[in-house]
NUPAMI-597188 format. One line per field, with one value per residue (C-alpha): x, y, z; residue number from 1; residue in one letter. Coordinates in steps of 0.05 Angstrom, whole numbers, always signed. Layout:
N
u	(X:...)
v	(Y:...)
w	(Z:...)
n	(NUM:...)
res	(a:...)
***
This chain:
417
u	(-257:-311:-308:-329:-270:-242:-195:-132:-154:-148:-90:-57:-79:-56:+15:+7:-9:+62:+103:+142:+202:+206:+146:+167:+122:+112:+33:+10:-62:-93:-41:-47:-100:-54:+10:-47:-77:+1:+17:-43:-25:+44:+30:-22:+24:-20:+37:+101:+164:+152:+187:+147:+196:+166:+197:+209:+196:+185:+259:+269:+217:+252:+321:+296:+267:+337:+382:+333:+320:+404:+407:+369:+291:+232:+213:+151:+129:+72:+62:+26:+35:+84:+115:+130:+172:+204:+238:+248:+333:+324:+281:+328:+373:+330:+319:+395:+421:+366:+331:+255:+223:+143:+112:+42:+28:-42:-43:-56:-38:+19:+17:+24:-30:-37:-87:-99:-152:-134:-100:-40:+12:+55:+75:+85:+133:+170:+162:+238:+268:+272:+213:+165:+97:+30:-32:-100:-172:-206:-187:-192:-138:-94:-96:-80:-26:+16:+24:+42:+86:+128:+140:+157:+202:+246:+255:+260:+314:+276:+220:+154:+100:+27:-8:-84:-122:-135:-188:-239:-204:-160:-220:-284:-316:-322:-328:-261:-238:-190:-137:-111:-40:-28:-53:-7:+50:+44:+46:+105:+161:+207:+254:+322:+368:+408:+454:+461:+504:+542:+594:+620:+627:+632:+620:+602:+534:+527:+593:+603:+607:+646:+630:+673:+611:+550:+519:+531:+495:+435:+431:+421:+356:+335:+347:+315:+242:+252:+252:+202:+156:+160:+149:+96:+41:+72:+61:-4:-19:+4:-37:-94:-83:-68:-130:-178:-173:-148:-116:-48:-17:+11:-60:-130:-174:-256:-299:-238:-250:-292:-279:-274:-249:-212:-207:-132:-132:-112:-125:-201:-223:-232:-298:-335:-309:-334:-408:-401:-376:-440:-483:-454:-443:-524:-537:-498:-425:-367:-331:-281:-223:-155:-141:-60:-37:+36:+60:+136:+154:+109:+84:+101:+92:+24:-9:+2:-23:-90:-99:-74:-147:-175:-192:-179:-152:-170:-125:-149:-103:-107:-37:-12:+59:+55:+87:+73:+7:-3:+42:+14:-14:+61:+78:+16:+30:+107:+63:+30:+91:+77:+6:-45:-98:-132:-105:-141:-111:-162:-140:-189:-203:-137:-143:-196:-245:-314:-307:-367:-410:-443:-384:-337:-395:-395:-321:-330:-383:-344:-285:-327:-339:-269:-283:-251:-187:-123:-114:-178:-183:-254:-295:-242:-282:-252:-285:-244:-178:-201:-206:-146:-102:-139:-115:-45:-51:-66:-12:-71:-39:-78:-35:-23:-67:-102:-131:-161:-197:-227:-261:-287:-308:-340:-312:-269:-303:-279:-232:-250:-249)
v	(+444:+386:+336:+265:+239:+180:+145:+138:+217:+251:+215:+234:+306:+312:+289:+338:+389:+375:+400:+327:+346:+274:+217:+160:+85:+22:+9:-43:-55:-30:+39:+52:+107:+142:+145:+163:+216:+250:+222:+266:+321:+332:+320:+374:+431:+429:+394:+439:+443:+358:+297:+243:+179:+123:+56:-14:-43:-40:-37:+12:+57:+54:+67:+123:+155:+136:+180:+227:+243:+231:+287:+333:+324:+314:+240:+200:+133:+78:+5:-62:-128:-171:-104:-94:-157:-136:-69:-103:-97:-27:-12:-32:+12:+73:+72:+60:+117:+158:+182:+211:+185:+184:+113:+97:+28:-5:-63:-124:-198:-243:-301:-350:-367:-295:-252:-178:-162:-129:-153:-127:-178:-130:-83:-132:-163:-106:-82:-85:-52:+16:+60:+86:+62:+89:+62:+100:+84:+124:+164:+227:+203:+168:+234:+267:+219:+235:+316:+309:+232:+296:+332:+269:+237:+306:+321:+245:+232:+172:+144:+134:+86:+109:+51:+48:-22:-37:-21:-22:+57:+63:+50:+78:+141:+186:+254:+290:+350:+373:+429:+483:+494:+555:+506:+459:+511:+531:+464:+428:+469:+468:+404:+425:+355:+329:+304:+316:+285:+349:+352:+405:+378:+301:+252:+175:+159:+79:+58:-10:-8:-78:-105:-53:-5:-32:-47:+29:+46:-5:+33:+96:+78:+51:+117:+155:+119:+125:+202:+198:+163:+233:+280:+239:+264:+331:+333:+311:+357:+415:+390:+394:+468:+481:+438:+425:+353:+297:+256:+213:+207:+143:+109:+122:+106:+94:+81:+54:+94:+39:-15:-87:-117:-65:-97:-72:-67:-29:+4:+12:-52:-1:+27:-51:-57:+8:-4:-70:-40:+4:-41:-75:-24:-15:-80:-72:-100:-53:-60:-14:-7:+17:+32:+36:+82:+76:+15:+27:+58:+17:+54:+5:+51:+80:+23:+0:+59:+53:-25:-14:-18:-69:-153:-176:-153:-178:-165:-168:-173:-185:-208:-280:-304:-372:-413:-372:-329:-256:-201:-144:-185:-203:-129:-119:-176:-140:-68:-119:-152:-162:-155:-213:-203:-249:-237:-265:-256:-258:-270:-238:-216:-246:-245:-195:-241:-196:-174:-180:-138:-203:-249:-198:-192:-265:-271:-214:-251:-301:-262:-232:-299:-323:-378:-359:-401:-359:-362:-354:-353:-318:-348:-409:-470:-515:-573:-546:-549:-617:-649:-620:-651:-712:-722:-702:-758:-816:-785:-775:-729:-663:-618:-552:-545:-477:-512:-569:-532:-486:-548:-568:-493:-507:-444:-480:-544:-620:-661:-715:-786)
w	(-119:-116:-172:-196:-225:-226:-182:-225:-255:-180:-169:-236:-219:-150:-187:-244:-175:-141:-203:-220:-266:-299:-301:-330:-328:-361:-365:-326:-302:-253:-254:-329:-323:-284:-315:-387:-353:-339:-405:-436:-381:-409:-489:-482:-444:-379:-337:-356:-358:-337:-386:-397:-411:-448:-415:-447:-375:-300:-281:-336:-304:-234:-268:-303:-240:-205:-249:-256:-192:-175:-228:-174:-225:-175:-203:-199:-214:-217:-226:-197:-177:-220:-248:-178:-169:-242:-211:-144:-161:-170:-127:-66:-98:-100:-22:-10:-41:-7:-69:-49:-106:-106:-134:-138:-119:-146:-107:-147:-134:-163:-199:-206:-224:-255:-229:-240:-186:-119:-61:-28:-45:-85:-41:+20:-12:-17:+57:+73:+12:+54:+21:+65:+50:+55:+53:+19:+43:-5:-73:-30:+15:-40:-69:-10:+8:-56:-52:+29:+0:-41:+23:+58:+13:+1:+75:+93:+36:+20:-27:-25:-44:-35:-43:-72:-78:-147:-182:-122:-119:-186:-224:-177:-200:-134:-108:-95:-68:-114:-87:-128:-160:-107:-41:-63:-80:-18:+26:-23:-31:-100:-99:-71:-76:-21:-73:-141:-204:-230:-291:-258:-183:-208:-144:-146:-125:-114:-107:-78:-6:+36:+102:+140:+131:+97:+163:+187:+118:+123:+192:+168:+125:+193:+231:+168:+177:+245:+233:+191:+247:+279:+217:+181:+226:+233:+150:+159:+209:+163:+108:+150:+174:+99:+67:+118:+117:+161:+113:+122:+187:+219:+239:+249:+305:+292:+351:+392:+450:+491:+454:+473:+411:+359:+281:+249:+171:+118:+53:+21:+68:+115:+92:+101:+166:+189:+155:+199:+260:+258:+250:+311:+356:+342:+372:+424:+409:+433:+371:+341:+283:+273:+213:+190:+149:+149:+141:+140:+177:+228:+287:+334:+397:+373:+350:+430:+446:+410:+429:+500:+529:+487:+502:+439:+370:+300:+249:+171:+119:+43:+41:+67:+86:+60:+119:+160:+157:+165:+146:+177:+236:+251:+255:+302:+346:+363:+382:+436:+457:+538:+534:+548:+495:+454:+375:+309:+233:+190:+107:+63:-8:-38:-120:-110:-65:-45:+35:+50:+114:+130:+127:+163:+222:+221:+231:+284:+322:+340:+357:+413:+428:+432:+381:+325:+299:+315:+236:+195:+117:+103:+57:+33:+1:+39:-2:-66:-32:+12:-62:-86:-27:-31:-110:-91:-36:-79:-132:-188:-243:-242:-277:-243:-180:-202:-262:-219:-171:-220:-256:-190:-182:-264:-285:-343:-378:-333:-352:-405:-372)
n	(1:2:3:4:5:6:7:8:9:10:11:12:13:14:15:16:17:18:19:20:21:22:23:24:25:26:27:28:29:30:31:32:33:34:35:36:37:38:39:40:41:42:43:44:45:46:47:48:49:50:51:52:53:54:55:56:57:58:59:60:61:62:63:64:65:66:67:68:69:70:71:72:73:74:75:76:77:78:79:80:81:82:83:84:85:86:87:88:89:90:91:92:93:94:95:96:97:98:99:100:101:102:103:104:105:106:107:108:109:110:111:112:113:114:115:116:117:118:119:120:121:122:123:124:125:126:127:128:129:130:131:132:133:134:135:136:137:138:139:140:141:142:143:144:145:146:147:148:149:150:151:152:153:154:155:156:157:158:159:160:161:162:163:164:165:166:167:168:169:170:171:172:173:174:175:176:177:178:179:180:181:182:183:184:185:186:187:188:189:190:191:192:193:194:195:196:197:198:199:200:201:202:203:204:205:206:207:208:209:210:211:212:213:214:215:216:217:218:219:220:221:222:223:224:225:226:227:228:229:230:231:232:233:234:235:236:237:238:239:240:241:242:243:244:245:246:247:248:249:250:251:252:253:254:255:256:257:258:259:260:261:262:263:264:265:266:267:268:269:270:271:272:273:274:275:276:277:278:279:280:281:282:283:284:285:286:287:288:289:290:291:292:293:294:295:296:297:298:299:300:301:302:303:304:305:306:307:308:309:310:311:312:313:314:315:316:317:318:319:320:321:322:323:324:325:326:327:328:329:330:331:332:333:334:335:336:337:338:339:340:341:342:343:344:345:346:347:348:349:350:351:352:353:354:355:356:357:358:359:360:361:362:363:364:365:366:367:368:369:370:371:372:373:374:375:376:377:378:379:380:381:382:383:384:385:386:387:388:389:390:391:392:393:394:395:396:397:398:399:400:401:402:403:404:405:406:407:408:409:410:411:412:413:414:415:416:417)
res	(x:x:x:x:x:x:x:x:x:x:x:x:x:x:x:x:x:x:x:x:x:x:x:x:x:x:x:x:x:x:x:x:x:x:x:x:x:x:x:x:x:x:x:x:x:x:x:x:x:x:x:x:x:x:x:x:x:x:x:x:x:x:x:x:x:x:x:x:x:x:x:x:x:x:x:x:x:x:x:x:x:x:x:x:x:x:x:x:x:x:x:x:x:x:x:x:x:x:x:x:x:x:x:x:x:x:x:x:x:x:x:x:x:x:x:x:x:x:x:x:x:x:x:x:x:x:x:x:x:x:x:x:x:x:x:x:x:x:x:x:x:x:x:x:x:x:x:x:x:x:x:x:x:x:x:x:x:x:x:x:x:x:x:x:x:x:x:x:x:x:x:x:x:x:x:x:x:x:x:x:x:x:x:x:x:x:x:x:x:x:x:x:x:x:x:x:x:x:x:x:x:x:x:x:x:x:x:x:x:x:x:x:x:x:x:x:x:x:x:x:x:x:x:x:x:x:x:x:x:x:x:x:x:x:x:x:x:x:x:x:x:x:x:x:x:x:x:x:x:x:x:x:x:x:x:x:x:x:x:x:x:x:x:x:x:x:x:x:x:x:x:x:x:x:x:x:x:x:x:x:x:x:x:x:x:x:x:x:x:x:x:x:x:x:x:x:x:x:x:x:x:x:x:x:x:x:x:x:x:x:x:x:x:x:x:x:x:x:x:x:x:x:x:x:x:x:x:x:x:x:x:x:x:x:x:x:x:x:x:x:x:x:x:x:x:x:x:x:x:x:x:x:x:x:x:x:x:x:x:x:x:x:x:x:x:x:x:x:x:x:x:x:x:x:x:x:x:x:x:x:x:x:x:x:x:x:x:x:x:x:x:x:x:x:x:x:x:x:x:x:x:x:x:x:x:x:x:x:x:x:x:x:x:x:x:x:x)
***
């Protein structure tokens, strides 16, 4: 069924869709509409038989979902940014005892400074905790990605973070296609655990495990998203037989087929650099983009496989590895290991920064061109952070560096001399 909903709704729905037998959240922004929308779903008897915990944090929320799902209950989640980083503990745990919980991640930055807009900060620093991630470019997909993330995470034996950017999806009003309760019925099966706390069969689940085998069990997360390389597109395949839509996967090619120079990104970003690819490819540029889906596991071998032809690869990211630079470009960079091409990491929209077409065909331009600086932060005032070194340099007392360079942005009053 067609509907304008919006983001953080369809999501909530396609949850509500999937049967969950416990939700349980702490309310953070930019996830809070979705975890109020279940909230409302199960107060008002349309999502039943469903418990809907009320948390007193982050880690409660990912303990909660822990021992309920342990207890055999098909759990969900959601959260953001520095709740996130506040269930980290237990969120390592959920992956190691192989519990396929479902958690919706609206990507939002971390302080400090604090910042609530989008970037994808949160969930990269949780990219080797063991739970498969996947990326949404639009609200159709994220809601897509969480019925087929159910499926996933049950035959997998592992969790599941469907990640949505922020706002620029949790919070957009768009048209969706919103399946039934017998389409879905009919693609996720009911939850049948792996393992299961029983008074009557009593086992230990998370007992302490020495160095004569928690290497062997760190393995075996390994070899489980290794499987799930395999049976993520098969899911996705199904869903399409089932729905009629190509949604999830491990990747997605646009306009690769000739290409020259392919761009590599992820998440809602993906709609810009289309737009600008177009309006590229009309003057003449043979420009295309790859577009990840799953992030962990990484495709390794088909992310080769869609680059193998092009000259040069730019990879945009809205994440940054401080000493380092790019997260995701890393990950790229090992797909091309023992290939000669030319490869660019581009930073962009961190804290919510616009993406711009013009800036992104600027940046593109002189990719073709081979001029572009192996690391590239798009759109940084480099005058802003030029004065900022230059006080640290001559040991002036600024206070904390965020507050400095927003006076010399103006946005709070100057300093009184």
């Amino acid at each position: 069924m067609l509907k304008q909903t919006e983001g953080s709704r369809a999501v909530a729905e396609a949850v509500a869709l999937s049967r969950p037998d416990v939700i349980c959240a702490y309310p953070i922004s930019p996830q809070t509409h979705i975890v109020e929308a279940l909230g409302e779903l199960v107060k008002d008897g349309s999502l039943a038989p469903c418990e809907f915990v009320n948390v007193e944090s982050e880690f409660a929320a990912m303990s909660v979902a822990i021992g309920a799902s342990a207890a055999g209950a098909r759990a969900y989640t959601a959260t953001a940014s520095q709740g996130l980083l506040f269930m980290a503990e237990a969120v390592y745990n959920a992956s190691g005892l192989g519990l396929p919980i479902v958690m919706t991640v609206a990507n939002r930055a971390i302080g400090a400074p604090i910042n609530i807009w989008n970037d994808h900060s949160d969930s990269m620093s949780q990219r080797d905790c063991g739970w498969i991630q996947l990326f949404a470019e639009t609200n159709q997909e994220a809601l897509d990605l969480h019925i087929q993330a159910f499926k996933i995470a049950e035959e997998m034996s592992l969790p599941v973070m469907v990640c949505m950017d922020g706002f620029i999806l949790t919070h957009a009003y768009e048209r969706v296609d919103m399946p039934t309760q017998a389409q879905v019925d009919a693609f996720l099966p009911p939850y049948v655990p792996r393992q299961v706390l029983d008074p009557a069969e009593p086992v230990s689940i998370g007992a302490m495990v020495g160095p004569e085998a928690f290497t062997e069990v760190r393995y075996l997360a390994h070899a489980r998203q290794m499987r799930a390389l395999e049976r993520i597109p098969q899911i996705a395949a199904e869903f399409k037989a089932q729905f009629g839509r190509d949604s999830g996967g491990l990747l997605h090619c646009y306009r690769c087929e000739d290409a020259h120079t392919i761009v590599v990104a992820l998440g809602s970003v993906l709609g810009t650099i289309k737009d600008t690819v177009d309006a590229m490819r009309d003057e003449g540029e043979r420009i295309g983009v790859l577009g990840i889906t799953s992030f962990r596991p990484f495709p390794l071998a088909a992310v080769r496989e869609a680059l193998v032809h092009a000259e040069r690869v730019v990879v945009l990211e809205k994440s940054f590895s401080v000493g380092l630079g790019g997260i995701l470009a890393n990950d790229v960079r090992m797909a091309m290991s023992g290939t000669r091409r030319n490869g660019y990491t581009v930073i962009a929209g961190l804290g919510g920064r616009a993406i711009t077409q013009a800036s992104l065909q600027r940046i593109f331009t002189e990719a073709i061109a081979d001029t572009l600086e192996p690391l590239t932060f798009l759109d940084m005032d480099w005058k802003v952070v030029e004065r900022q070194l230059e006080r640290e340099r001559s040991g002036e007392r600024t206070g904390p560096a965020a507050e400095s360079m927003l006076r010399d942005v103006g946005t709070v009053a100057s300093r009184v001399s």
